[in-house]
mmCIF entry with sequence, helices, sheets and N, C-alpha, C, O atoms, coordinates in Angstrom:
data_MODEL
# 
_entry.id   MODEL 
# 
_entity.id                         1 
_entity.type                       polymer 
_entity.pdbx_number_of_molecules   1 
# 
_entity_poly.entity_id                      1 
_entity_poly.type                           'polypeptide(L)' 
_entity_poly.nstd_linkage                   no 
_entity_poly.nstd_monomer                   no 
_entity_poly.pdbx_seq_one_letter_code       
;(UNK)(UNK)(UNK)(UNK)(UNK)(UNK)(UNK)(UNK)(UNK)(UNK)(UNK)(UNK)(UNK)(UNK)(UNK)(UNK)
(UNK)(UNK)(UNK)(UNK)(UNK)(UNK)(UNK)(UNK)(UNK)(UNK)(UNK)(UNK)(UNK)(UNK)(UNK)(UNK)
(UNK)(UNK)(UNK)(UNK)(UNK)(UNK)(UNK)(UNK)(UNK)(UNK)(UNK)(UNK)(UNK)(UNK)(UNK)(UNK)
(UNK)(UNK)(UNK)(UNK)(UNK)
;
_entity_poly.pdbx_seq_one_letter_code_can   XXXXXXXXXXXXXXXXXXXXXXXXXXXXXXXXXXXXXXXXXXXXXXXXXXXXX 
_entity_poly.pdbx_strand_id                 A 
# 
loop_
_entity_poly_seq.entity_id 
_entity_poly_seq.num 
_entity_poly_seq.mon_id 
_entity_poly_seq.hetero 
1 1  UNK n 
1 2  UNK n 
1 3  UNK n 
1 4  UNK n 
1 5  UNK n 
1 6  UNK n 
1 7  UNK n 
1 8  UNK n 
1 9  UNK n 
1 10 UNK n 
1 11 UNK n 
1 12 UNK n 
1 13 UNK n 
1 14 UNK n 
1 15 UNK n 
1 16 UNK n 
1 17 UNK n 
1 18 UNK n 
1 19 UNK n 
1 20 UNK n 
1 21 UNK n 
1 22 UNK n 
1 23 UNK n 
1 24 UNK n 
1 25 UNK n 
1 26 UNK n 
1 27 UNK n 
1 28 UNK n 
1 29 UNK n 
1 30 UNK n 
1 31 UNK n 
1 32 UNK n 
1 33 UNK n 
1 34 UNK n 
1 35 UNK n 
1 36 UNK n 
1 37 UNK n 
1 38 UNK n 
1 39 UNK n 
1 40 UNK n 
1 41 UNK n 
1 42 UNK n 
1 43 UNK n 
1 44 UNK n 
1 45 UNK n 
1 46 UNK n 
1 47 UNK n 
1 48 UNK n 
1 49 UNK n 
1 50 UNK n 
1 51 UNK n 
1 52 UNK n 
1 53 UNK n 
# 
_struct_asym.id          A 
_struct_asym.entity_id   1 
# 
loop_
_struct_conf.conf_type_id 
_struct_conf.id 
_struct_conf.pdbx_PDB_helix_id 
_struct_conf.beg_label_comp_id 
_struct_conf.beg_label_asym_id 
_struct_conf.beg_label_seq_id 
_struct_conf.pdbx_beg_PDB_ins_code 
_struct_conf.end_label_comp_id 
_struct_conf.end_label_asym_id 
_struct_conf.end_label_seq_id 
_struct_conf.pdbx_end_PDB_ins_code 
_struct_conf.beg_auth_comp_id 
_struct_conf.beg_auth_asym_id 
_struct_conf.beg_auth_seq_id 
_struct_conf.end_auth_comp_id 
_struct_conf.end_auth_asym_id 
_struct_conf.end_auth_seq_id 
_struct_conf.pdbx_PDB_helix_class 
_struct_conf.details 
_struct_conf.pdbx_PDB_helix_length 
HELX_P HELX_P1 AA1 UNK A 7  ? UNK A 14 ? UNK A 7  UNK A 14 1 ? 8  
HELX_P HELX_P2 AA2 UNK A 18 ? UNK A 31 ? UNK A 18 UNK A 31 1 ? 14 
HELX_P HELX_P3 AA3 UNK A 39 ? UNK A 46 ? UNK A 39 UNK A 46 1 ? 8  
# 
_struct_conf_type.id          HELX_P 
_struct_conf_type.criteria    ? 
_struct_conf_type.reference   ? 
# 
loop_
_atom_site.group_PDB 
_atom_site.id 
_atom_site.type_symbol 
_atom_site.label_atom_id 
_atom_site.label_alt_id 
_atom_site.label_comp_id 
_atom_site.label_asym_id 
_atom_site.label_entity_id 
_atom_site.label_seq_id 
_atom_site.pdbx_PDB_ins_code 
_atom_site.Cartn_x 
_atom_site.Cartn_y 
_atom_site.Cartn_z 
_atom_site.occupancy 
_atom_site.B_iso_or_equiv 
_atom_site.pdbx_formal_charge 
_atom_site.auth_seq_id 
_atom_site.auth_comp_id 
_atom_site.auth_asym_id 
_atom_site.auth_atom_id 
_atom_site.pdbx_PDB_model_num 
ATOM 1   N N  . UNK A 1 1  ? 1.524   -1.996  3.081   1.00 0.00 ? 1  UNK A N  1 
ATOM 2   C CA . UNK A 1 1  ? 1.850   -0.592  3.100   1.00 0.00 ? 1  UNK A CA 1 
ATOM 3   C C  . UNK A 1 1  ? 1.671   -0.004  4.498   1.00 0.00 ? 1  UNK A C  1 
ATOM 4   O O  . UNK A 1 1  ? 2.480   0.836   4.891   1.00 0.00 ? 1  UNK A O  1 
ATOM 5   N N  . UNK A 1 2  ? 0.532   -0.447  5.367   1.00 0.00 ? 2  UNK A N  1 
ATOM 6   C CA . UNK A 1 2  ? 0.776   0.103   6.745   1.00 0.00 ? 2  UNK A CA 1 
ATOM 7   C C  . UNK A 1 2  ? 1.577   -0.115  7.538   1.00 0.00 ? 2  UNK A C  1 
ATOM 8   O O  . UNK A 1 2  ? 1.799   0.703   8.431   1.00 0.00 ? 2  UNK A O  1 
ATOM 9   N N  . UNK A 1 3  ? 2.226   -1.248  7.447   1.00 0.00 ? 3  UNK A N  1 
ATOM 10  C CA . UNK A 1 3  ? 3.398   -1.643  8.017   1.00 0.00 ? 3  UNK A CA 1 
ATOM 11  C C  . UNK A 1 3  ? 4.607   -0.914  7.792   1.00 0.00 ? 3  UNK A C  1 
ATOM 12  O O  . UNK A 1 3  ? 5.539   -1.151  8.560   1.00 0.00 ? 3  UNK A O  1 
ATOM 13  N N  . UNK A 1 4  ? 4.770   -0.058  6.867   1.00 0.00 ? 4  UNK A N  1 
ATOM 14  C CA . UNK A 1 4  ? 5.587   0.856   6.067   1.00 0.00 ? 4  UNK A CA 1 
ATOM 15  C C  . UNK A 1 4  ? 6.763   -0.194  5.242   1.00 0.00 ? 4  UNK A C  1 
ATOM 16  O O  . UNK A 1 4  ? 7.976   0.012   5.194   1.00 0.00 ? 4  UNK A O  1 
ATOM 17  N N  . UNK A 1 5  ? 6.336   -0.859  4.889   1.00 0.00 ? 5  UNK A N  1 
ATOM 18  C CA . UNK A 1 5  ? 7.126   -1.782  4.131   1.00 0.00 ? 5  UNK A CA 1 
ATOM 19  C C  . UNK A 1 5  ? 7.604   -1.274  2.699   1.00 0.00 ? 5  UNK A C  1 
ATOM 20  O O  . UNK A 1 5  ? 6.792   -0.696  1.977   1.00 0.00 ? 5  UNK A O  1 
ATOM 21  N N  . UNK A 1 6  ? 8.336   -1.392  2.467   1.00 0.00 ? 6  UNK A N  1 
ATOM 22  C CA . UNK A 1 6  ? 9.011   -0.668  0.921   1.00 0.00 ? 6  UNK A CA 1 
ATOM 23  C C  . UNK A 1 6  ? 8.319   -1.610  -0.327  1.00 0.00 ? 6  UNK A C  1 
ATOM 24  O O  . UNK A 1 6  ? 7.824   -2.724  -0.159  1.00 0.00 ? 6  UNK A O  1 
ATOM 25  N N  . UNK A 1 7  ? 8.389   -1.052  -1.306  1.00 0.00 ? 7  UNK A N  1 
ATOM 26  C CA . UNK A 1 7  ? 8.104   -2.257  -2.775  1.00 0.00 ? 7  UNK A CA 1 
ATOM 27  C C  . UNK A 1 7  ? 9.000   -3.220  -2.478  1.00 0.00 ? 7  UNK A C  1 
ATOM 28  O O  . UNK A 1 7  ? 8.573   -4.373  -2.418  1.00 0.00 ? 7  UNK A O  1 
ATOM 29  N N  . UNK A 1 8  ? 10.002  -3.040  -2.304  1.00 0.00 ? 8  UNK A N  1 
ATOM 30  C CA . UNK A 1 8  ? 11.403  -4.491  -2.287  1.00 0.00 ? 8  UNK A CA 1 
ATOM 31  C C  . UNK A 1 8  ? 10.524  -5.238  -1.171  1.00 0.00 ? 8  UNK A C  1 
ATOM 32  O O  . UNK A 1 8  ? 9.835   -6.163  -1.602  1.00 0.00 ? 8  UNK A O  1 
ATOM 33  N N  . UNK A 1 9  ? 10.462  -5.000  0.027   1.00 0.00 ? 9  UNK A N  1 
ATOM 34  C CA . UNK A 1 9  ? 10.139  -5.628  1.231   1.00 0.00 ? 9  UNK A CA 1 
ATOM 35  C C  . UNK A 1 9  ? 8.726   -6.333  1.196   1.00 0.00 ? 9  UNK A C  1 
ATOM 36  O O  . UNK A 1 9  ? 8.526   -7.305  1.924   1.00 0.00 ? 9  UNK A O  1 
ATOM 37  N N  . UNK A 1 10 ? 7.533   -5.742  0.172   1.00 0.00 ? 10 UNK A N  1 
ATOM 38  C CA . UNK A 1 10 ? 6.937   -6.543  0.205   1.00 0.00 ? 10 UNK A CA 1 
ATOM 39  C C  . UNK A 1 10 ? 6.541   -7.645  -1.077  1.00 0.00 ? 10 UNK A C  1 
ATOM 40  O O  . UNK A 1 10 ? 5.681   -8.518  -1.189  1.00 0.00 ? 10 UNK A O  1 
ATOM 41  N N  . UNK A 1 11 ? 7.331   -7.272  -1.728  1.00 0.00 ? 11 UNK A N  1 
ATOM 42  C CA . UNK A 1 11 ? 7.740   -8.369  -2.932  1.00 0.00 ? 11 UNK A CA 1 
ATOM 43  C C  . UNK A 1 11 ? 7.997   -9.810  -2.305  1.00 0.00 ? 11 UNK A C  1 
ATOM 44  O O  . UNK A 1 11 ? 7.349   -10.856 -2.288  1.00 0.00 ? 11 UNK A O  1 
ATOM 45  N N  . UNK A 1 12 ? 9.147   -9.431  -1.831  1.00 0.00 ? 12 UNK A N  1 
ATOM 46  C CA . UNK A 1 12 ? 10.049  -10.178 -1.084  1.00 0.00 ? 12 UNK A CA 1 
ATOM 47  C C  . UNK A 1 12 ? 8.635   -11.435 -0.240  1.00 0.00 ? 12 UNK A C  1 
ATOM 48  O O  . UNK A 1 12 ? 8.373   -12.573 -0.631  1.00 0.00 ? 12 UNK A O  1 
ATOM 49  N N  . UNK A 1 13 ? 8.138   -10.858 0.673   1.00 0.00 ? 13 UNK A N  1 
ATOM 50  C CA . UNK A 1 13 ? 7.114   -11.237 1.568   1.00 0.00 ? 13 UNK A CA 1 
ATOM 51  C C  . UNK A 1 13 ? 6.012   -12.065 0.327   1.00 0.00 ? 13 UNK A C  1 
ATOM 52  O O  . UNK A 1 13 ? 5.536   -13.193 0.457   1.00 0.00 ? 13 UNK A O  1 
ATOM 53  N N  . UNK A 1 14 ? 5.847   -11.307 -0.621  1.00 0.00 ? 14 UNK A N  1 
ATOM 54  C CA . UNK A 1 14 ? 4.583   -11.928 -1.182  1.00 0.00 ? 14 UNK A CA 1 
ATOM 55  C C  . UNK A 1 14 ? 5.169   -13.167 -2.386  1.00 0.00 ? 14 UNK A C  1 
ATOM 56  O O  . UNK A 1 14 ? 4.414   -13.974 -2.928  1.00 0.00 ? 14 UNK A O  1 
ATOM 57  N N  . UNK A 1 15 ? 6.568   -13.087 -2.613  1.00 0.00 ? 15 UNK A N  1 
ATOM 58  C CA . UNK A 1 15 ? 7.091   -13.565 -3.445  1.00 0.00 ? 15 UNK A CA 1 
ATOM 59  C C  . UNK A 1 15 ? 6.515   -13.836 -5.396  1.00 0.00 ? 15 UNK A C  1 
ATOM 60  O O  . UNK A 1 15 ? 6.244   -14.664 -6.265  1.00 0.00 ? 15 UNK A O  1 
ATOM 61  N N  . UNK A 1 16 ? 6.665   -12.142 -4.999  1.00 0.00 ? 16 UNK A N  1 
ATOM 62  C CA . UNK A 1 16 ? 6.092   -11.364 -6.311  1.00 0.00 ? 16 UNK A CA 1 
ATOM 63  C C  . UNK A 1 16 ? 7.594   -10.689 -6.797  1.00 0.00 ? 16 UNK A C  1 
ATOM 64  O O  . UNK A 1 16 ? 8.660   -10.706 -6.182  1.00 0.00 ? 16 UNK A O  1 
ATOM 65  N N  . UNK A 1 17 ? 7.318   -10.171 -7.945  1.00 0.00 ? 17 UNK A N  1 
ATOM 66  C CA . UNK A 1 17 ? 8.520   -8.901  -9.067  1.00 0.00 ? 17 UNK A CA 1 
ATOM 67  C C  . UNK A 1 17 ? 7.758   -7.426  -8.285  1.00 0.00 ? 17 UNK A C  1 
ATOM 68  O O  . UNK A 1 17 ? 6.572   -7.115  -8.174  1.00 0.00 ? 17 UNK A O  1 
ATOM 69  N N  . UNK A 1 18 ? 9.194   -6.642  -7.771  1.00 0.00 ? 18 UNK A N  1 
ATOM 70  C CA . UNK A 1 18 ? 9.033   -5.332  -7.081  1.00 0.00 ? 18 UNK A CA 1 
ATOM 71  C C  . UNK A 1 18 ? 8.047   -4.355  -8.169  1.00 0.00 ? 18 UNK A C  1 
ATOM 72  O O  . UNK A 1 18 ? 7.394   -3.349  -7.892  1.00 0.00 ? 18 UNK A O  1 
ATOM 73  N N  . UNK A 1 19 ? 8.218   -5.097  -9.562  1.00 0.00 ? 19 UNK A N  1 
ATOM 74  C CA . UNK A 1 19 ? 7.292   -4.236  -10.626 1.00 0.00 ? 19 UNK A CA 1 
ATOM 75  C C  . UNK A 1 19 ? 5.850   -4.751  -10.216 1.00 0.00 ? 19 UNK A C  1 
ATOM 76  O O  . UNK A 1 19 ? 5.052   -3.815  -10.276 1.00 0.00 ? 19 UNK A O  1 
ATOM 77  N N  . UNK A 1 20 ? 5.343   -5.772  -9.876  1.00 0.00 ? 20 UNK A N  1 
ATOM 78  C CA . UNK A 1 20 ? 4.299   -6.351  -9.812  1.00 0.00 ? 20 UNK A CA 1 
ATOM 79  C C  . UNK A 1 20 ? 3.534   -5.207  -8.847  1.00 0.00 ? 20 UNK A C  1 
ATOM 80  O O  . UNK A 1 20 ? 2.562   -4.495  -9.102  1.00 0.00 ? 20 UNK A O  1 
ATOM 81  N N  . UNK A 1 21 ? 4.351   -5.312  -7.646  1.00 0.00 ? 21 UNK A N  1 
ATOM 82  C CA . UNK A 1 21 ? 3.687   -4.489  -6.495  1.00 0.00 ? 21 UNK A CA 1 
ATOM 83  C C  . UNK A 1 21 ? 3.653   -2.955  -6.994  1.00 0.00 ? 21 UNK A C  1 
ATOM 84  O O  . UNK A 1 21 ? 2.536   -2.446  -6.904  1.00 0.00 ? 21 UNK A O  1 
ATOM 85  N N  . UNK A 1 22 ? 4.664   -2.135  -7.500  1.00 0.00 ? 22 UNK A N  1 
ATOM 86  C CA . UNK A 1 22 ? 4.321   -0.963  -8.091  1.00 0.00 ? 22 UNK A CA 1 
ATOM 87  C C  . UNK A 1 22 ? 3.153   -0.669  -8.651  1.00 0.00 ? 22 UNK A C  1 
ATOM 88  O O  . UNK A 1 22 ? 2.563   0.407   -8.558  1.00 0.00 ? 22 UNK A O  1 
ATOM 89  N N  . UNK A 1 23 ? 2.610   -2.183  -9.578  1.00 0.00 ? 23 UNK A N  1 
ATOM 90  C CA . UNK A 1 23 ? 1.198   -1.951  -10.195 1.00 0.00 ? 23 UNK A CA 1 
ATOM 91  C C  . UNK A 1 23 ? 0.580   -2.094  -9.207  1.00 0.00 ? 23 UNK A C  1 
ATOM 92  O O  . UNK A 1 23 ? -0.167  -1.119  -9.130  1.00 0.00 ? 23 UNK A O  1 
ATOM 93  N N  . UNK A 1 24 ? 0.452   -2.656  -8.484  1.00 0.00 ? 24 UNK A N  1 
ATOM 94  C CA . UNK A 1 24 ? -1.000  -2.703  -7.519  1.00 0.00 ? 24 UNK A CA 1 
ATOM 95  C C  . UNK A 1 24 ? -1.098  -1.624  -6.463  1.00 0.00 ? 24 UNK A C  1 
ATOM 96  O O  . UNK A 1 24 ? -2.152  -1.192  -5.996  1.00 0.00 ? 24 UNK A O  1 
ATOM 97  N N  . UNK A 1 25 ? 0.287   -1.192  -6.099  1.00 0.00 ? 25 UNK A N  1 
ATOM 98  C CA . UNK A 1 25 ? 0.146   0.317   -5.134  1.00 0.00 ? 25 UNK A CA 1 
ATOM 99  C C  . UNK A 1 25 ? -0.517  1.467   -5.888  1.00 0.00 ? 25 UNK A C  1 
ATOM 100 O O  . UNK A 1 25 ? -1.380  2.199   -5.402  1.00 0.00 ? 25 UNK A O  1 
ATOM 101 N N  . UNK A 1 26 ? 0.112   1.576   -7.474  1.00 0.00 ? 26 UNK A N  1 
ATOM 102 C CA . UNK A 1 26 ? -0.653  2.493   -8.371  1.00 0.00 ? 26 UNK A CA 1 
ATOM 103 C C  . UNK A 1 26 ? -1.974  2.302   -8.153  1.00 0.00 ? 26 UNK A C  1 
ATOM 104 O O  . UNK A 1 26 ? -2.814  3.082   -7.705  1.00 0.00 ? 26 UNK A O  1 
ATOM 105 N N  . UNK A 1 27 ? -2.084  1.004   -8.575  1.00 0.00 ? 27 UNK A N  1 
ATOM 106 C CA . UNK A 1 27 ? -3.210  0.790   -8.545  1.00 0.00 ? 27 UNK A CA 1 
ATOM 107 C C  . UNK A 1 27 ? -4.449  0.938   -7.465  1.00 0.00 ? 27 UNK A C  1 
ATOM 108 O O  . UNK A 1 27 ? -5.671  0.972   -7.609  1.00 0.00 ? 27 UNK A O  1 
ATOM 109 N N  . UNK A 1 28 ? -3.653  1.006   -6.418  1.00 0.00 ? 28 UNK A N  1 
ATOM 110 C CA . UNK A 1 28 ? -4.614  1.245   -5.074  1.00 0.00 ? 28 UNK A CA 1 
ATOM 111 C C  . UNK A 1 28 ? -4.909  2.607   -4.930  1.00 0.00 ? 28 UNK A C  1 
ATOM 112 O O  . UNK A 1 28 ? -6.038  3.066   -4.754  1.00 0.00 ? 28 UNK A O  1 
ATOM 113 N N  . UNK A 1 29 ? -3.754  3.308   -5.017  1.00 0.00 ? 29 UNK A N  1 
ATOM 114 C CA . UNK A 1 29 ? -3.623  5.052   -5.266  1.00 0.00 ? 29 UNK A CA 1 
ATOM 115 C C  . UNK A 1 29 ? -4.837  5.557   -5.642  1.00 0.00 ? 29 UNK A C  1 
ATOM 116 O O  . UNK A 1 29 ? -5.752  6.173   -5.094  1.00 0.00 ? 29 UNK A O  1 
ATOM 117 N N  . UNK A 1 30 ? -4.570  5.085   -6.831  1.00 0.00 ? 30 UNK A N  1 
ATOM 118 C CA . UNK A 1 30 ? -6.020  5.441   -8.150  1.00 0.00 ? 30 UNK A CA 1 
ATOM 119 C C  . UNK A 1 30 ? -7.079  5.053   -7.531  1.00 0.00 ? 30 UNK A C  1 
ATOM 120 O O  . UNK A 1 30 ? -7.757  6.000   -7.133  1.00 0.00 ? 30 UNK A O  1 
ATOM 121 N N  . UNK A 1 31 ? -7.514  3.969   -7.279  1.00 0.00 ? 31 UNK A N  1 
ATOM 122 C CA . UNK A 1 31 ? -8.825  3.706   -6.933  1.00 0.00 ? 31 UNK A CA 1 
ATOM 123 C C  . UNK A 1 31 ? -9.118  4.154   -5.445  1.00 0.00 ? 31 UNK A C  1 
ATOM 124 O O  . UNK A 1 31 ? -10.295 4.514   -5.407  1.00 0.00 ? 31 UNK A O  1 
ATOM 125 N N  . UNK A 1 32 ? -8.655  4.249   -4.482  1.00 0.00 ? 32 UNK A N  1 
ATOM 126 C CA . UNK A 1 32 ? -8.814  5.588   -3.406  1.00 0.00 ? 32 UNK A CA 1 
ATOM 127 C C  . UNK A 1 32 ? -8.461  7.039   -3.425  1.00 0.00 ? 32 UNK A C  1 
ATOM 128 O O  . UNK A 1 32 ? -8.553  7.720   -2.404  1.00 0.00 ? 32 UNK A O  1 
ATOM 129 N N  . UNK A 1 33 ? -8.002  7.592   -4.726  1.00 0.00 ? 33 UNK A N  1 
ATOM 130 C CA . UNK A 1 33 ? -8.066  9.052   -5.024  1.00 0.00 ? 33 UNK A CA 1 
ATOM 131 C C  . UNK A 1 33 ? -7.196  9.464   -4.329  1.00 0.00 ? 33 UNK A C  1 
ATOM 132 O O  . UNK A 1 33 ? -7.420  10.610  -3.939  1.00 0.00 ? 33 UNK A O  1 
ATOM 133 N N  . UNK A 1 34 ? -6.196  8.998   -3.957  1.00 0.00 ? 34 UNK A N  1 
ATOM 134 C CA . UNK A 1 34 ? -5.018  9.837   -3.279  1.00 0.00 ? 34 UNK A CA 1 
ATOM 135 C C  . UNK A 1 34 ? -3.988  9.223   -3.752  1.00 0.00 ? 34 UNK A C  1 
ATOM 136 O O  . UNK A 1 34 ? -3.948  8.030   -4.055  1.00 0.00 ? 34 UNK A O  1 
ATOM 137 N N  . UNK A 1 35 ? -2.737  10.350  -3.872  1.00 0.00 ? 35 UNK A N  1 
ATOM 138 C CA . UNK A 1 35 ? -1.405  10.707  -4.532  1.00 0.00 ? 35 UNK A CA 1 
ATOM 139 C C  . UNK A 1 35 ? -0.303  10.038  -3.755  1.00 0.00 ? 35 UNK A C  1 
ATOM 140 O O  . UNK A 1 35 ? 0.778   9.915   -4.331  1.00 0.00 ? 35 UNK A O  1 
ATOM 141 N N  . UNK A 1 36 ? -0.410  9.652   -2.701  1.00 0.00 ? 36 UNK A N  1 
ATOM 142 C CA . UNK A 1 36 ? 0.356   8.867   -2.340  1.00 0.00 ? 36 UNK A CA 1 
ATOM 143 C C  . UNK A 1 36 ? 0.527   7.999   -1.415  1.00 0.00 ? 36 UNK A C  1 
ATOM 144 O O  . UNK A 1 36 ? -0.251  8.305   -0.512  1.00 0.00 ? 36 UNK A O  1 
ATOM 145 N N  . UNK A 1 37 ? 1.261   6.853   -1.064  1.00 0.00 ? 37 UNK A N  1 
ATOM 146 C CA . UNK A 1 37 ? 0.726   6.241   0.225   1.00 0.00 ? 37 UNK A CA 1 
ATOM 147 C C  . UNK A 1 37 ? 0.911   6.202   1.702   1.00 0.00 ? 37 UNK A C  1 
ATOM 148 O O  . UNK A 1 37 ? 0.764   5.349   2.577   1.00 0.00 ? 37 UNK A O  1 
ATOM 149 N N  . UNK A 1 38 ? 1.239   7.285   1.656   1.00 0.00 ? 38 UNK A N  1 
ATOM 150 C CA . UNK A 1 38 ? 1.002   8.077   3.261   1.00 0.00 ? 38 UNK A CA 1 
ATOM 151 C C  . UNK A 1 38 ? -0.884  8.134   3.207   1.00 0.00 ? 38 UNK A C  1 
ATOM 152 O O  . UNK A 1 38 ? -1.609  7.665   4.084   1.00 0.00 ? 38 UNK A O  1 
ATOM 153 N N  . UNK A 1 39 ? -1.285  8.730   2.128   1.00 0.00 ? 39 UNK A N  1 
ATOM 154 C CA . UNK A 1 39 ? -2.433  9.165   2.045   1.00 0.00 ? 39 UNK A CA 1 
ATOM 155 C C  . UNK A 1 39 ? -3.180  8.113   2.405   1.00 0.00 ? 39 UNK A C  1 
ATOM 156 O O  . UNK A 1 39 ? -3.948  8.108   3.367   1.00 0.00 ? 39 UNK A O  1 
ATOM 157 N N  . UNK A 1 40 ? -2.899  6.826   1.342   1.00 0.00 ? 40 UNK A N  1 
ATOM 158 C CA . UNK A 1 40 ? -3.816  5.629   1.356   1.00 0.00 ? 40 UNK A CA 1 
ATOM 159 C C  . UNK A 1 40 ? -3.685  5.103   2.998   1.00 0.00 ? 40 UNK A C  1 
ATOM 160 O O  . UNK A 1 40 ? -4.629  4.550   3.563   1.00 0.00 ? 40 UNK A O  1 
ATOM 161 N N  . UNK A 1 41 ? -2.765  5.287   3.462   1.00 0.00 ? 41 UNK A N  1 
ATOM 162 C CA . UNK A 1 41 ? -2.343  4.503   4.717   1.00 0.00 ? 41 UNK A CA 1 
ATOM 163 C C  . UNK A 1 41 ? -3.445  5.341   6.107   1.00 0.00 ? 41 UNK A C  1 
ATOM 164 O O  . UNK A 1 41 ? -3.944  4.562   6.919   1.00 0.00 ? 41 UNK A O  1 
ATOM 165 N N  . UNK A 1 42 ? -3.659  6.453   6.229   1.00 0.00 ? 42 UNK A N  1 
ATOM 166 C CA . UNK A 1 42 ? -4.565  7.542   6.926   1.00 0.00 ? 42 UNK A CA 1 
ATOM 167 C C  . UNK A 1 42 ? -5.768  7.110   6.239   1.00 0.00 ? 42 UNK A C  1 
ATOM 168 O O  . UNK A 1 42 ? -6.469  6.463   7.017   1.00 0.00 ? 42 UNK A O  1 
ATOM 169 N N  . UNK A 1 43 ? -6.327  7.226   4.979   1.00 0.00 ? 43 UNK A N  1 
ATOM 170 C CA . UNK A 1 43 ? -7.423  6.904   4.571   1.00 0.00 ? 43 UNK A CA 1 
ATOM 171 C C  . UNK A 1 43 ? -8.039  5.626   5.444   1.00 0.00 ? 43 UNK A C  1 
ATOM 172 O O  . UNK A 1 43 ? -8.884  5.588   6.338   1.00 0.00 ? 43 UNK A O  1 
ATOM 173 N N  . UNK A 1 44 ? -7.433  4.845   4.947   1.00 0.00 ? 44 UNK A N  1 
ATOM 174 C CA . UNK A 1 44 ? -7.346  3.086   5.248   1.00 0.00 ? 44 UNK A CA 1 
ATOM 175 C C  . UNK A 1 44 ? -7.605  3.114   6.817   1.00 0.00 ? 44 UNK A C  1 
ATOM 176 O O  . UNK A 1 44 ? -8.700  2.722   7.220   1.00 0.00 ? 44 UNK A O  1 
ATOM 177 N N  . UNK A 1 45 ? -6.796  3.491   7.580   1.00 0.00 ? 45 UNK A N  1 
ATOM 178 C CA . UNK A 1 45 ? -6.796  3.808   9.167   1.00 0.00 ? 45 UNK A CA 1 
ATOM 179 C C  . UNK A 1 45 ? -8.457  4.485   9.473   1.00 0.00 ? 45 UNK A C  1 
ATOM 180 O O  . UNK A 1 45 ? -9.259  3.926   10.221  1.00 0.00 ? 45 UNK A O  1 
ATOM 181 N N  . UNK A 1 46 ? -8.744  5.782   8.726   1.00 0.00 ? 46 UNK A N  1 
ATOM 182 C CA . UNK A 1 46 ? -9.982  6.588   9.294   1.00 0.00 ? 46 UNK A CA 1 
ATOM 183 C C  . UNK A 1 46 ? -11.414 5.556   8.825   1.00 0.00 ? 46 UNK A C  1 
ATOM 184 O O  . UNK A 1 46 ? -12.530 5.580   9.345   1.00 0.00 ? 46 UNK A O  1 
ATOM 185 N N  . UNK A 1 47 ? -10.955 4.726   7.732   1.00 0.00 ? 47 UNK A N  1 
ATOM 186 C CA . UNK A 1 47 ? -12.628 4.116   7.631   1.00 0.00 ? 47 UNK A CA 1 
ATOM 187 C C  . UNK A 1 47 ? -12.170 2.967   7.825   1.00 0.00 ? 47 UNK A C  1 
ATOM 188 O O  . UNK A 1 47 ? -12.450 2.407   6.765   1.00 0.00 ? 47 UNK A O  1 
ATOM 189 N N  . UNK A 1 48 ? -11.487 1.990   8.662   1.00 0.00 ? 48 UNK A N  1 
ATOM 190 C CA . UNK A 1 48 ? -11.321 0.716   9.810   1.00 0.00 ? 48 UNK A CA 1 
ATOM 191 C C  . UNK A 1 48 ? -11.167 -0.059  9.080   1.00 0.00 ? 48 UNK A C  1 
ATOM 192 O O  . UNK A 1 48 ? -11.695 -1.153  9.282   1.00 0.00 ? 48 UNK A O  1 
ATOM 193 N N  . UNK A 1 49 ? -10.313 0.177   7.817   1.00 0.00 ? 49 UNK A N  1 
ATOM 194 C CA . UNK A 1 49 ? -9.851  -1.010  6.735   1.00 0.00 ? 49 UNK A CA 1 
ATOM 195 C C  . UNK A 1 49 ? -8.444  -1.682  7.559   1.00 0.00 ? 49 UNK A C  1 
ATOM 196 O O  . UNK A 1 49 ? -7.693  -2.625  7.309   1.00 0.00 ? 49 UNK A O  1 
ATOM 197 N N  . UNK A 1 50 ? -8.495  -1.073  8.217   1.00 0.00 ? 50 UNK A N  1 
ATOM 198 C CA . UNK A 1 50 ? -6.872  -1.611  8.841   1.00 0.00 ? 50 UNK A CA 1 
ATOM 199 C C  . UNK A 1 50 ? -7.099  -1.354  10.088  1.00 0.00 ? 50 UNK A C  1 
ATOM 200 O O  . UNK A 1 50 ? -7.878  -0.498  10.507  1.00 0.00 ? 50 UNK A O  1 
ATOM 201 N N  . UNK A 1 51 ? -6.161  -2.377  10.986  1.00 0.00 ? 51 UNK A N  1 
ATOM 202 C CA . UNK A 1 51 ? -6.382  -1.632  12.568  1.00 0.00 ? 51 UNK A CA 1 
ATOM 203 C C  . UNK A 1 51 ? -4.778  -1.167  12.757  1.00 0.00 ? 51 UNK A C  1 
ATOM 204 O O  . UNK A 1 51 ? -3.806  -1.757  12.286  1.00 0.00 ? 51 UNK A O  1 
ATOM 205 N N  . UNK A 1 52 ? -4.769  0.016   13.549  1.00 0.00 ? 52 UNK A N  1 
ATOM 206 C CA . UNK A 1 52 ? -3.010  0.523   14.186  1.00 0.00 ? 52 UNK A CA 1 
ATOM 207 C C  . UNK A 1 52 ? -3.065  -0.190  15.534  1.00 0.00 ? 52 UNK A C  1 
ATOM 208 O O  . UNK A 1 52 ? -3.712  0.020   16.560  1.00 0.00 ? 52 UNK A O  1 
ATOM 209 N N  . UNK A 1 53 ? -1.887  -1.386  15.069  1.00 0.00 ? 53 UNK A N  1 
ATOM 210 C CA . UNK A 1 53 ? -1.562  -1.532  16.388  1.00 0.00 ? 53 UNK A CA 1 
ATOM 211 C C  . UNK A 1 53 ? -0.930  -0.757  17.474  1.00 0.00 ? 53 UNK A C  1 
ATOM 212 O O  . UNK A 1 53 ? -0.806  -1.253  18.594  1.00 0.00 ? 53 UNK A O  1 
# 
């Protein structure tokens, strides 16, 4: 998702069903309390779960 990769694009990559990844983005949503993944992606960035290249 920081990569800004779409559901198709990272299906594709993980060689998963675009439904598969829908559950686990929900799923990430939910369990970091934010509505969408712009949100998760800033979250993720401010506490060094991810680095911006």
């Amino acid at each position: 998702m920081t990569d800004g990769r779409s559901n198709r694009g990272i299906s594709e990559d993980l060689y998963i069903s675009e439904k598969t990844v829908k559950n686990h983005v929900s799923n990430i949503l939910q369990k970091m309390n934010v509505n969408d993944r712009t949100q998760a992606v800033v979250t993720a960035i401010k506490n060094g779960w991810v680095l911006v290249r």
